[in-house]
C-alpha positions as CSV (number, residue, x, y, z in Angstrom):
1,X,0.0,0.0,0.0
2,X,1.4,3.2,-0.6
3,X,0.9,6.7,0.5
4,X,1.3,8.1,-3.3
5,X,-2.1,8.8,-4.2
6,X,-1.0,10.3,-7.8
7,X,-1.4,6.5,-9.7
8,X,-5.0,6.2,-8.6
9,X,-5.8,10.2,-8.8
10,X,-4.4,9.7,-12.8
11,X,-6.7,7.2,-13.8
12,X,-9.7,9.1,-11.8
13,X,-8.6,12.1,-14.4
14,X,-8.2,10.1,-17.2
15,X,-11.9,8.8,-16.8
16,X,-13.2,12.4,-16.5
17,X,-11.3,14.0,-19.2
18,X,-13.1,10.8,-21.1
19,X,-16.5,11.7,-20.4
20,X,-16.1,15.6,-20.9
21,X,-14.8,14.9,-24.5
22,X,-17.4,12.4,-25.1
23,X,-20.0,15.1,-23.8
24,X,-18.8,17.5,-26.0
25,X,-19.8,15.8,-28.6
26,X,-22.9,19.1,-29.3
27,X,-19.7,21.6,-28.3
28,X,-17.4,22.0,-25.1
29,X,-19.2,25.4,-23.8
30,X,-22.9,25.2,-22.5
31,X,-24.9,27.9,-21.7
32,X,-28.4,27.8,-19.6
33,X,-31.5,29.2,-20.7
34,X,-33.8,30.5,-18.0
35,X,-36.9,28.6,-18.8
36,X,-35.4,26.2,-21.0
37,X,-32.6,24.0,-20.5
38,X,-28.4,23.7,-21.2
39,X,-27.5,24.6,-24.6
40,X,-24.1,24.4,-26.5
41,X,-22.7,28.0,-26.6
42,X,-22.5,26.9,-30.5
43,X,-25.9,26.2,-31.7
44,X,-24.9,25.3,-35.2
45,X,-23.2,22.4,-33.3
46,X,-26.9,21.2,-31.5
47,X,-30.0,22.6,-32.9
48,X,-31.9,21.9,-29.5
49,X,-30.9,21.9,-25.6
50,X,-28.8,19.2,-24.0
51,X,-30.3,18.8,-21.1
52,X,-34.3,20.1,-19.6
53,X,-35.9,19.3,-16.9
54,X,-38.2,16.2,-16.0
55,X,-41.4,18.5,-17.4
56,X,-39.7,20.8,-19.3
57,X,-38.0,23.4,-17.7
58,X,-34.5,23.0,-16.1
59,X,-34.8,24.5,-12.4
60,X,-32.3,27.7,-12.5
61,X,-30.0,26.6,-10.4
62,X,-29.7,23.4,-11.6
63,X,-29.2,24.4,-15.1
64,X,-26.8,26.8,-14.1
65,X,-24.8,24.1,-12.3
66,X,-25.1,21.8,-15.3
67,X,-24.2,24.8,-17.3
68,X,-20.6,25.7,-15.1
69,X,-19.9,22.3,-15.7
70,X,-19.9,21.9,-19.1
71,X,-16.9,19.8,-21.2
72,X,-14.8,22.9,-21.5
73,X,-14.5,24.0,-17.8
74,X,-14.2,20.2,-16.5
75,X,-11.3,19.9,-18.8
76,X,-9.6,22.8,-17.3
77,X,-10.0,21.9,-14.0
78,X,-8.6,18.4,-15.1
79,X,-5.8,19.9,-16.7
80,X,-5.0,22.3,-13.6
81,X,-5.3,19.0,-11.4
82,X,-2.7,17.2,-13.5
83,X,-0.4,20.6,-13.8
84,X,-0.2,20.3,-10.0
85,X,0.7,16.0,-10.0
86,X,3.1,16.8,-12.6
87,X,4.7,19.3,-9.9
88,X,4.7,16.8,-6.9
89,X,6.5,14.0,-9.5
90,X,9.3,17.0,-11.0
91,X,9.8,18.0,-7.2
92,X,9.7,14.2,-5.7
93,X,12.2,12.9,-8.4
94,X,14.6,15.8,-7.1
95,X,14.4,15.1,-3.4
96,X,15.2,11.2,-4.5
97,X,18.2,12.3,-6.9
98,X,19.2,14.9,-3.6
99,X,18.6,11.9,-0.9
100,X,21.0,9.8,-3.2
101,X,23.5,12.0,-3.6
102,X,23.3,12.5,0.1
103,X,22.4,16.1,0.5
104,X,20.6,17.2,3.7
105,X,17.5,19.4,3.7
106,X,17.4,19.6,-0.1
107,X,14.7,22.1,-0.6
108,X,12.5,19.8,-3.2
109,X,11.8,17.6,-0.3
110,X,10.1,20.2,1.3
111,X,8.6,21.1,-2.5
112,X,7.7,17.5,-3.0
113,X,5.8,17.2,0.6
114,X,3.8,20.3,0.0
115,X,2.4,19.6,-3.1
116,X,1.8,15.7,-2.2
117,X,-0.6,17.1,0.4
118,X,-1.7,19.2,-2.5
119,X,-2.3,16.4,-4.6
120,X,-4.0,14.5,-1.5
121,X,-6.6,17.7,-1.6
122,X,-7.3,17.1,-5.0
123,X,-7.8,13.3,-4.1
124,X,-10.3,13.7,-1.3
125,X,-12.9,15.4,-3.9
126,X,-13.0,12.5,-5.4
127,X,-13.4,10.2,-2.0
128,X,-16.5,8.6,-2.9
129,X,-15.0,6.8,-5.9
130,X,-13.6,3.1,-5.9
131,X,-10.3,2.5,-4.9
132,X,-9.5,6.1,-2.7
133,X,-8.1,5.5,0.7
134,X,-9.0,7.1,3.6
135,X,-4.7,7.2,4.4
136,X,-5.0,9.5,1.2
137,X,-7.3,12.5,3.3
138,X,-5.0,15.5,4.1
């Protein structure tokens, strides 16, 4: 078992960067129509909405939710996630290549324990989904 969340965090993004680009499929920018539903930003790319409500009209806050999570801003937020394990792994393979050498109090060990408990932050949003371990919770 291992403390390194950044594996199982990895494939988590990999498997919502999949479903973002398969919902933008009708365009990555959604827009909500008070009254309506979520419509691409892009109407040439889907004629009609993407999502209504169960009679009709899309409650305004939920539309609006739907609508601030469309393709385009999950995508970002998956690529900021992955900017920041791609920080822990640059800063971790220093303190390793410093601990071998044998140099004391290397500063990317101090880099590479901050933004492990960063990348344990981004882990805990996704807490409910198989395979995340409560040892993983900063």
């Amino acid at each position: 078992m291992t403390d390194d969340p950044t594996p199982w965090l990895t494939g988590v993004l990999d498997r919502i960067e999949q479903r973002a680009h398969a919902a933008a499929n009708h365009g990555a920018n959604w827009t909500y129509s008070p009254g309506g539903g979520v419509y691409p930003a892009d109407a040439s790319r889907h004629p009609g909405s993407i999502v209504t409500g169960l009679y009709g009209d899309l409650e305004e806050e939920h539309g609006e939710h739907i609508a601030g999570n469309d393709p385009e801003q999950v995508l970002a937020l998956v690529a900021a996630h992955r900017a920041i394990i791609a920080r822990y792994k640059t800063a971790a393979d220093h303190a390793a290549h410093a601990k071998a050498r044998g140099w004391p109090n290397d500063i990317s060990q101090a880099a590479a324990v901050a933004y492990l408990d960063d990348v344990k932050s981004i882990a805990s949003a996704y807490a409910t989904w198989p395979g995340y371990r409560e040892a993983w919770r900063p």
